[in-house]
N, C-alpha and C positions, 0 to 999 in steps of 0.2 A: 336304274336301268334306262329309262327314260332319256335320261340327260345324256347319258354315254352312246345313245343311239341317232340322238340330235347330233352331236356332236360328229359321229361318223357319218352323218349323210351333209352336215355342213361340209363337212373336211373333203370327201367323196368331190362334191360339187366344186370346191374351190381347189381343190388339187387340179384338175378335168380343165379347170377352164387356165389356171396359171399356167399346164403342160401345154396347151392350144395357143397360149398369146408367146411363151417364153423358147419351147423345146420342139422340137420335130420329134416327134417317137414314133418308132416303129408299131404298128397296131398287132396284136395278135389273129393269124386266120382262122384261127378255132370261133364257134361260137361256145355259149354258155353252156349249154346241154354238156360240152367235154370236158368241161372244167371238173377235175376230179380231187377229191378232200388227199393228203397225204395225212395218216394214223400212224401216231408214233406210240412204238412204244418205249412206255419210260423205263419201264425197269432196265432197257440194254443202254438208255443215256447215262454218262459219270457227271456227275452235277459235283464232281470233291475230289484231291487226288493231295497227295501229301507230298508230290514231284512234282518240280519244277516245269513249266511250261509242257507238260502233258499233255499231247495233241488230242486227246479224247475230253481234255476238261472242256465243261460247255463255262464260257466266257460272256458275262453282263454286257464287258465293251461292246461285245459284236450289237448287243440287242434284236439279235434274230434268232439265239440260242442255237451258235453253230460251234461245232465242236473249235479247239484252237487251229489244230491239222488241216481245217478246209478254206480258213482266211486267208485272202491274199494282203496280207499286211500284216506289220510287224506287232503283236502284241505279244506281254509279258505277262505271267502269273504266277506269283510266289506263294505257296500256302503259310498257315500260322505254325505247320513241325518246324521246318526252316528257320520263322522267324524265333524260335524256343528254345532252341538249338543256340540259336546266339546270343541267347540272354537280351533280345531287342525289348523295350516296350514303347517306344517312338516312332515313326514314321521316319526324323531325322534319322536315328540308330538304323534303321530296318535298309534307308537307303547307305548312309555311310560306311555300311560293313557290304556293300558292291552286289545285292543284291538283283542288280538290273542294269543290264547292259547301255551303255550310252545317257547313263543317269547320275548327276553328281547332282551336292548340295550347293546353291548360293546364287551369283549373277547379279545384275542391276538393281539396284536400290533394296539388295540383301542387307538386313537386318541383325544377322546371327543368331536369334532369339525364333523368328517365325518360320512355315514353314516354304521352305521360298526353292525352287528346284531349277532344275536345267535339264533339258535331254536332247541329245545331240546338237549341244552347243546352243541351244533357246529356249526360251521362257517357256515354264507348264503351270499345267494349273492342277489345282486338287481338288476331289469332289468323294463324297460320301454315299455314297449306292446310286452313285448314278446323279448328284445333284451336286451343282460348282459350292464354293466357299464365299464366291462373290468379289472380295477383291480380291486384285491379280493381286499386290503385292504386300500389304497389312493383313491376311490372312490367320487366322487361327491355327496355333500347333496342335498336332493330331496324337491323341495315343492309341495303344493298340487293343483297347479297351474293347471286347468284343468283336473285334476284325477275327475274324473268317481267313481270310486270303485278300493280297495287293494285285493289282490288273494295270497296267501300263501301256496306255496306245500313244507308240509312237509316233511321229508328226500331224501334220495338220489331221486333226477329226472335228472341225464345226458340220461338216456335212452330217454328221449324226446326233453332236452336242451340244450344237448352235456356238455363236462366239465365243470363241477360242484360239490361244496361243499357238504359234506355230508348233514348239516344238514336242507337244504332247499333251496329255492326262495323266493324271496317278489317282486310280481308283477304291478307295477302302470299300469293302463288300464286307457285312458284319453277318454275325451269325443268327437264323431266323428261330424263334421259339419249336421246343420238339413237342412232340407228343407222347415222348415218352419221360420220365421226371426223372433227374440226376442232377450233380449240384459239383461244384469243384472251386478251387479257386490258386493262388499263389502267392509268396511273398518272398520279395527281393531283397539281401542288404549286402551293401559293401561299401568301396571307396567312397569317400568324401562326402561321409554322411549318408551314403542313397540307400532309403529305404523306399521299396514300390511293394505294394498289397493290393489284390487284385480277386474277388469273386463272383461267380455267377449262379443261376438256379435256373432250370426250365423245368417245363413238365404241361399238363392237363390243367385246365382248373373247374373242370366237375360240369361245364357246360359243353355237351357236344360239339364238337369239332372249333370249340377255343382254346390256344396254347397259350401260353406266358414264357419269357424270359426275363428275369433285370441282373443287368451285370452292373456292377460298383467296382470303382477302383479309387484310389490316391497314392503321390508320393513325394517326397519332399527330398532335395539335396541340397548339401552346402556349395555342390559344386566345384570341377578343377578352378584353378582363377579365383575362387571365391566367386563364382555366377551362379548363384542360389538361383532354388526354382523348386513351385510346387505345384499340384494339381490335383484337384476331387471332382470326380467325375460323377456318372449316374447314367443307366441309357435303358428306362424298362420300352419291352415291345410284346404286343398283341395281336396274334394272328389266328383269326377266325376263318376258316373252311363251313361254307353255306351254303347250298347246292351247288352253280358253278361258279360260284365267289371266291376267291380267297381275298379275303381283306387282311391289312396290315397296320399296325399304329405305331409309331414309336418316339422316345422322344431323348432327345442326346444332349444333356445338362453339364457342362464345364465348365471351373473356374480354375486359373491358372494365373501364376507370377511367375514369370522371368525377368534374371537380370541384362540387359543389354551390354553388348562389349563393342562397339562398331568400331573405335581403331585398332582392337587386337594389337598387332605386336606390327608398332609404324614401322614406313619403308625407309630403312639407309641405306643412300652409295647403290639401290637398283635393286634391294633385297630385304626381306625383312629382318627387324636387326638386332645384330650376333651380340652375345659378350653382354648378355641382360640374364635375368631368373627369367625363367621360364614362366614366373607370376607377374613380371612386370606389366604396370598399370597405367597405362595414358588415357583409356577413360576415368569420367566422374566416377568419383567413389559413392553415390546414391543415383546409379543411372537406375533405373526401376521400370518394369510394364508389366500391368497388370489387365488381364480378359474375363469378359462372360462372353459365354459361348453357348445356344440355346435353338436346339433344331427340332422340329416335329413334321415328321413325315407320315400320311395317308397316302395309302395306297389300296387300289382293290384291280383285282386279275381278274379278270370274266370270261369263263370259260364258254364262248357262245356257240360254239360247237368245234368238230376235229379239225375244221379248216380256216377259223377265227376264233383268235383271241383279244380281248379289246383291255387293255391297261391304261388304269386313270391313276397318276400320280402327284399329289399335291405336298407341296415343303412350305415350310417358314423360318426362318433361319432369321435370328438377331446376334450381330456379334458387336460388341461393344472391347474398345482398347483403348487403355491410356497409360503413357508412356514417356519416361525422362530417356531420353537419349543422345549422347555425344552426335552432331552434325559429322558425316561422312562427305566432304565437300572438299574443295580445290583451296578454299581459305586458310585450313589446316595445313602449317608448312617447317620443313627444319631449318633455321636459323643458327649456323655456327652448332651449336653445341642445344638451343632451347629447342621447343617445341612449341609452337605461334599458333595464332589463329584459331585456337579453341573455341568447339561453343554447343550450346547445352538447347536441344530444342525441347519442348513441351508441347505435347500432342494428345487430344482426345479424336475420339473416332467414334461412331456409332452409326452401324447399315444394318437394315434390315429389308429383308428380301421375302417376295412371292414367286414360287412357281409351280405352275401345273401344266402336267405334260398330259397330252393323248394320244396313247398308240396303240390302233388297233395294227395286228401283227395276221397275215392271211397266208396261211399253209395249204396249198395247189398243186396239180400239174396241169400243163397242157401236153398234151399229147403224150410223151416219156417225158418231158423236161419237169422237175420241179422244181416251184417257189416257195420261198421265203419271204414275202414284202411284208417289212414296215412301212406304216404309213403314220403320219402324226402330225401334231399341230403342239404348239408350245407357246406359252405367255409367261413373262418373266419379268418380273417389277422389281428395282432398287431404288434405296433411298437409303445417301448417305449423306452424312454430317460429320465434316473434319474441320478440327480448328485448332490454329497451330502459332507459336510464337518463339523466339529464338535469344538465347541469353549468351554474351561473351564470356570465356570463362579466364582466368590468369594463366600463363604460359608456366609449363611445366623444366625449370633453369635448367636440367640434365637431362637429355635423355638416355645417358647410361646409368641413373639411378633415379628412376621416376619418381616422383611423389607430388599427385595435382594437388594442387593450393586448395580450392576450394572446400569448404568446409560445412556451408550449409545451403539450398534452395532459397532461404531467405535472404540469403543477402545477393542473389544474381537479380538483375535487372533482365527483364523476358520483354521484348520489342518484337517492333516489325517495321523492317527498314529495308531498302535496297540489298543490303551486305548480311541480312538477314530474313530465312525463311521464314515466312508467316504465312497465314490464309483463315477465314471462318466461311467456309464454303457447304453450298446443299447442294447436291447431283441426286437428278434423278433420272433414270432409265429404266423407258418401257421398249422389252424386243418382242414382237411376234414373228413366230414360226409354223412353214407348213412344210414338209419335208417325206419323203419317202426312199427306201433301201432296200433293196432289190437280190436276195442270194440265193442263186440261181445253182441246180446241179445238173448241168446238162447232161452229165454221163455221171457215172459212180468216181469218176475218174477226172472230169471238166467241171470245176468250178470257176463260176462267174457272179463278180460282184460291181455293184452299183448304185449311189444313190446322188439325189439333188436334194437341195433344202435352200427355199426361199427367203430369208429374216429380212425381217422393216424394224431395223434399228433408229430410236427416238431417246435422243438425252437434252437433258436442259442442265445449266451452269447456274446459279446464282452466288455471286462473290460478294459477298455482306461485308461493308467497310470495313477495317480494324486501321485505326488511328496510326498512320505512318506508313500502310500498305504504297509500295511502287505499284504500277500499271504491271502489267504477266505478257505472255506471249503464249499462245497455242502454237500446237505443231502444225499448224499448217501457216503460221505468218499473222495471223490475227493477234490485235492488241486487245485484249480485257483488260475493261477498267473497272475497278469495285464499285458497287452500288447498283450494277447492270446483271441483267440474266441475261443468256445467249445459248440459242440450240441450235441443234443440228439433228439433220434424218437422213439414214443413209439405206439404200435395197440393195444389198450386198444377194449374189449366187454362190453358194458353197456345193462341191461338186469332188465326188472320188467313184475312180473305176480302179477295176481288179481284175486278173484271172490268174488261174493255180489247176498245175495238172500236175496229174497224180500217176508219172512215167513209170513207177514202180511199187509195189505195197509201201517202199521206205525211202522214196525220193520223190520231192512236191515242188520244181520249181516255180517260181510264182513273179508278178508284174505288178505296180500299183500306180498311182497316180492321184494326187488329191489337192484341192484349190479351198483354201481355208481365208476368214477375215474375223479379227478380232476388234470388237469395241473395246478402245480402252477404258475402264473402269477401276479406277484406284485411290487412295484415298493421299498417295504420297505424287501423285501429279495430275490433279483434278483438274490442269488447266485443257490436259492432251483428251480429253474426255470427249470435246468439243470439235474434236479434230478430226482428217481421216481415218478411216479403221486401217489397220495395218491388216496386208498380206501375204499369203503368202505359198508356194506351188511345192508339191512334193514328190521326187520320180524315185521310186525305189525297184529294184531287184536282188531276189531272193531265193533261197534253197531250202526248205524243210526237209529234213532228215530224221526218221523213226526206224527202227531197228527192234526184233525182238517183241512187237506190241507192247512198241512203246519204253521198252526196257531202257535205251539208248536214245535220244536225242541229241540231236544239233541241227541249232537253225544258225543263216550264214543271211546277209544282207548286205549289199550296198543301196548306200543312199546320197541323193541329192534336192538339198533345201534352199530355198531364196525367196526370204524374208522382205519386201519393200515396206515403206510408209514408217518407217521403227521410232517409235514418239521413247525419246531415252533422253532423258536431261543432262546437258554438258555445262559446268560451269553455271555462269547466271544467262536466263534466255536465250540459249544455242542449244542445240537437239546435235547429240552428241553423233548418231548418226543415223542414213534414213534408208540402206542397204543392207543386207547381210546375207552371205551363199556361207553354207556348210555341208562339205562334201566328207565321205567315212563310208566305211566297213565295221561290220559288227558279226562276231559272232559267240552264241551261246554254246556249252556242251552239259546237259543233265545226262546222270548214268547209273545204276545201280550194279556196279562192277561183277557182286556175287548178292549174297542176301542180306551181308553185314555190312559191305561198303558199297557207299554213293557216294559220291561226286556233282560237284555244280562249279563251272567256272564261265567267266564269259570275258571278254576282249572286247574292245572298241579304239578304233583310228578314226579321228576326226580330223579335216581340214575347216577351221572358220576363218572368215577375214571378212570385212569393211571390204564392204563395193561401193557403196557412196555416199557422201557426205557434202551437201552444199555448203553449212555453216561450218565445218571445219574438217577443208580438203586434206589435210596433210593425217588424219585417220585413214584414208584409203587405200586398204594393203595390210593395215593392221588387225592382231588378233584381237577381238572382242573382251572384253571385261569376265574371267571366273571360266573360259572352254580349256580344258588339258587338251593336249593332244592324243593322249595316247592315256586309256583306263585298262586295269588286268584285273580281275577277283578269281578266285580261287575258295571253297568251302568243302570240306570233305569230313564225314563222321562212319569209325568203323563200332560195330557193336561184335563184343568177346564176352567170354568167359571168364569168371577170374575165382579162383579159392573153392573152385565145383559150383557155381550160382552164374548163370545167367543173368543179363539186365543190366551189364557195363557198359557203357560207351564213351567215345572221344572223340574228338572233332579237332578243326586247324583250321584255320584261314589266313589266306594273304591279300592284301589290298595294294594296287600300283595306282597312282596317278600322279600324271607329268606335271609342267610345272605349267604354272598358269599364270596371266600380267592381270593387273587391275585396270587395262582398257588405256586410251589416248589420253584421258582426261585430266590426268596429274602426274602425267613423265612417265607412263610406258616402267613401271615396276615390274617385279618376278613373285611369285611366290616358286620355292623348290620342289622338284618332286618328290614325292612319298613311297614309302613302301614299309607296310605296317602290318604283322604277323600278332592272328590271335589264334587260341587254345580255350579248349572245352572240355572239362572231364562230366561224367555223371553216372548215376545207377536210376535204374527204373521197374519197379514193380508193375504188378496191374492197374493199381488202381493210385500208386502215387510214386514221386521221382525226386530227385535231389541234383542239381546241375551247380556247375564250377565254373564260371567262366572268367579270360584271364585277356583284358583287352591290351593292346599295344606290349607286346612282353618285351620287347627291345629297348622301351623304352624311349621310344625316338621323339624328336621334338620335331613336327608336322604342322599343314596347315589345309584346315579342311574346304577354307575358300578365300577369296579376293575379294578385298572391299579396294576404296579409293586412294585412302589413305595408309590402310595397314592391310593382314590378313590375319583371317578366322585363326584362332590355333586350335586344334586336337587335343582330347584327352591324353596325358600320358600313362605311364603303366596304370591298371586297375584291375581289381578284383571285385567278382561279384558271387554271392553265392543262391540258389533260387530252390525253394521248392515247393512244390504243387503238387496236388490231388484233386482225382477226381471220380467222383460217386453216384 
């Protein structure tokens, strides 16, 4: 208690004096005598809702615990019925069946295998209750192990999360031990080998006001393509209630293999190409990556009275990846009839990260108006170790009947040369943060939102020779040479206002604007590390629509994004580009038709394009690397009657997305567009259920992103069968 009380009157003091040297603010004319506590009661807040973007759900994003209905800014929340329904247990799965408007898989220096996102046309990042992954782009695959419900804040939120990618968040929010004891669990099998098993236990554990959870899962597939992949998981959690404590412990143990595919099915003639199996192979046939994955989070809430609350949250996160994978690079080219340029990189990774947040949270009014401020301070330490070497592999004579030569690891030759990516680099990056968020209801009706956040971004570079390493280039023009460290400290302001009025109990339009900067931190371009932070301005307007309390939703947005400083590797030492605007409309529709049929669909128009490009003008105008223009999702599940028994259901989905190029960097390719229909039968008791699920029934041969060289491909038809209880 102590410490947490130090900390708020440092925080208090240095907030006061940064506001003094940095901001003009308006002072409040109340004194303290009026400052009046707002008492909430819980019981009328929904902390859970099994519908889609539920304007009553209270949202972790916000971190002020305001319901979704009174944000001015676009966030999404999907619960785990939705994701069950679709037989997901991925976070890939949970996104590629179009659960979330303005969100696909893949983008720059996409891997296939990790999990690597985009929303509205830019880079996201992923985080587990509130805490990032660490790297933007070698990241750990997520399962759905314990997840609660997904939360997605669209575009720039460093003003809340500290650095951050322009084009959003994806948040997993897991489930917290009960107090009351019940046990369940699932298991999956179907196509291509896939088996997933999945159980959990909560309850008391005989000590006053301590709960337990631990959920376990694995599963293992042969995979479409032959891209095998397995994963055993672990995630027990501790939550103790102490007078006005609640403390949390938990800790989230994965190990995972995936097979890498990065050139998927190469580009010919403009297109990815026709007149092959659908299994055809132009990666190594032993591309391989293997992770641990190992996070332990404390946390404790202190309840300091009805008008503060003070949250100390601490993480440690080590993810360690190592990884054979086909180079995705501009060397890789068609020749007449072969397929050139091959080459096999070898990559270890290992970051391990600190962070602890403080935010006390202070619930007020003055006068009628009441507050919501966050206030907080944040320390966030990484350290990473990537080192990397690159082998040429033999050209593959056909490409209308593949078959790569190589035959074993042992016999490639692994260098680092000019013409091959290498590196044994250490990064380390320390940010501090002081930040405060401001949600304001001036009327029951006028909400106002607001917050600053200060970060003193500090990284260091050191590039540890490896025998034949070329000289590098940072994104800002600097030459690194091995044997040398080089830092850099940048005081970036990150900065979002809002307002949202409430013209009728079922119409909310709404205003936002938010200034975001991201340190880059990666383990696949350690050189941009050193570089400027890219940023980046968000102007959105918007509609919330509730009908019914709730029964009906649609929320409607446009938005406008422009991205500068963009550290994207083109080719060898050229930054592919250092612009990007993305202008779209989006909109959502959740709906419970009657009491058996719901509805969920959402729509997204994007416009991306290259605004500027010093080292390579002739991208300017062109569409970015993995943006469709145009996304549709559609989900609906009706529950009947069948043979006098209740507890039927069926569902159907359809997925649209347009067609998208692999960027300027190797000839301006196509992947086509999609459109991919799935089915869901099932029965459900009380206390257990049996689901059908039937993906791609058309059978269509699809592609679920853009790389440089090739594109991702889609599972085709599959079945899956699941069932679950729980007690």
């Amino acid at each position: 208690m102590a410490v947490s009380a130090a900390f708020t009157t440092i925080w208090l003091a240095s907030t006061a004096q940064a506001q003094q040297n940095q901001t003009q603010v308006a002072q409040p004319t109340q004194t303290a005598s009026t400052l009046k506590p707002i008492v909430v009661d819980a019981s009328k807040i929904t902390t859970a809702s099994d519908n889609v973007n539920d304007p009553n759900q209270i949202v972790n994003a916000s971190k002020t615990g305001t319901p979704l209905g009174d944000l001015p800014m676009s966030v999404q929340e999907v619960p785990r019925a939705i994701l069950d329904e679709q037989g997901a247990t991925s976070l890939q799965e949970a996104v590629r069946n179009g659960n979330f408007s303005g969100v696909n898989y893949g983008g720059t220096d996409s891997k296939g295998f990790t999990d690597h996102f985009m929303i509205r046309g830019l880079q996201a990042q992923t985080y587990d209750d509130g805490f990032s992954d660490g790297d933007q782009v070698n990241g750990p695959t997520h399962s759905l192990l314990g997840v609660e419900r997904i939360e997605v804040l669209e575009g720039p939120g460093s003003a809340l999360l500290g650095s951050g990618p322009p084009g959003g968040s994806i948040n997993l929010i897991h489930y917290t031990p009960s107090a009351q004891f019940h046990w369940g669990g699932s298991i999956q099998a179907g196509s291509f080998g896939t088996v997933n098993a999945t159980g959990y236990v909560t309850g008391p554990t005989g000590i006053d006001g301590l709960n337990y959870r631990l959920d376990v899962g694995g599963n293992r597939s042969d995979g479409y393509r032959d891209l095998s992949s397995w994963n055993k998981e672990i995630r027990p959690d501790l939550q103790w209630t102490i007078g006005d404590h609640k403390i949390e412990f938990s800790i989230d143990a994965q190990d995972y293999m995936a097979t890498p595919d990065s050139y998927g099915l190469i580009y010919f003639n403009g297109a990815p190409i026709r007149n092959v199996p659908f299994d055809a192979k132009y990666s190594t046939p032993f591309a391989n990556a293997h992770g641990n994955y190992v996070r332990t989070t404390l946390s404790d809430e202190w309840r300091v009275s009805d008008y503060l609350t003070i949250n100390n949250r601490l993480s440690y996160l080590h993810h360690s990846l190592d990884f054979f994978s086909n180079g995705d690079s501009t060397h890789a080219k068609i020749k007449g009839n072969a397929f050139t340029g091959r080459q096999l990189r070898d990559q270890d990774d290992s970051l391990n990260s600190i962070d602890y947040q403080l935010e006390p949270v202070w619930k007020f009014s003055t006068g009628g108006i009441h507050h919501t401020l966050l206030t907080g301070f944040e320390y966030l330490h990484q350290d990473l170790n990537s080192a990397k070497t690159t082998a040429d592999l033999p050209d593959i004579d056909n490409i209308f009947a593949p078959v790569p030569p190589e035959t074993s690891i042992a016999n490639l030759n692994f260098q680092c040369a000019p013409s091959h990516s290498c590196q044994n680099d250490h990064v380390v990056a320390n940010f501090y943060s002081l930040y405060a968020t401001d949600q304001v209801d001036v009327t029951d009706r006028f909400k106002v939102r607001a917050g600053v956040r200060k970060d003193w971004f500090g990284t260091s570079l050191t590039l540890n020779p490896v025998a034949g390493e070329p000289n590098r280039t940072a994104n800002d023009g600097i030459t690194l040479v091995p044997g040398n460290t080089y830092t850099r400290n940048d005081a970036p302001t990150s900065w979002n206002a809002g307002v949202l009025y409430k013209v009728t109990p079922w119409m909310s339009p709404y205003f936002g604007v938010s200034r975001s900067y991201l340190a880059n931190f990666n383990s696949e371009n350690t050189a941009f590390s050193i570089g400027p932070p890219e940023s980046a301005l968000q102007y959105e307007l918007g509609v919330k629509w509730a009908f019914d309390d709730g029964r009906y939703v649609l929320n409607t947005a446009l938005f406008d994004v422009k991205r500068d400083h963009v550290a994207t590797p083109f080719g060898d030492d050229q930054i592919a580009f250092d612009a990007q605007r993305t202008r779209g409309a989006e909109v959502s529709f959740d709906a419970d038709l009657t009491s058996s049929w719901h509805v969920y669909a959402n729509f997204t128009a994007e416009h991306a394009r290259i605004t500027d490009s010093q080292d390579t003008p002739g991208a300017v105008g062109t569409e970015p690397q993995g943006v469709p223009a145009y996304m549709a999702n559609l989900w609906t599940t009706y529950k009947f009657s069948l043979f006098g028994r209740t507890g039927f259901h069926a569902g159907a989905g359809i997925n649209y997305l347009s067609q998208m190029t692999n960027g300027f960097a190797n000839g301006y390719d196509w992947a086509p567009a999609s459109l991919i229909e799935n089915l869901q039968f099932g029965y459900a008791e009380h206390h257990w259920g049996v689901d059908l699920n039937i993906d791609n029934v058309s059978d269509q041969r699809y592609f679920t992103a853009t790389n440089v060289v090739g594109a991702y491909v889609g599972p085709p038809l599959a079945a899956y069968v699941t069932v679950h209880a729980d007690f």
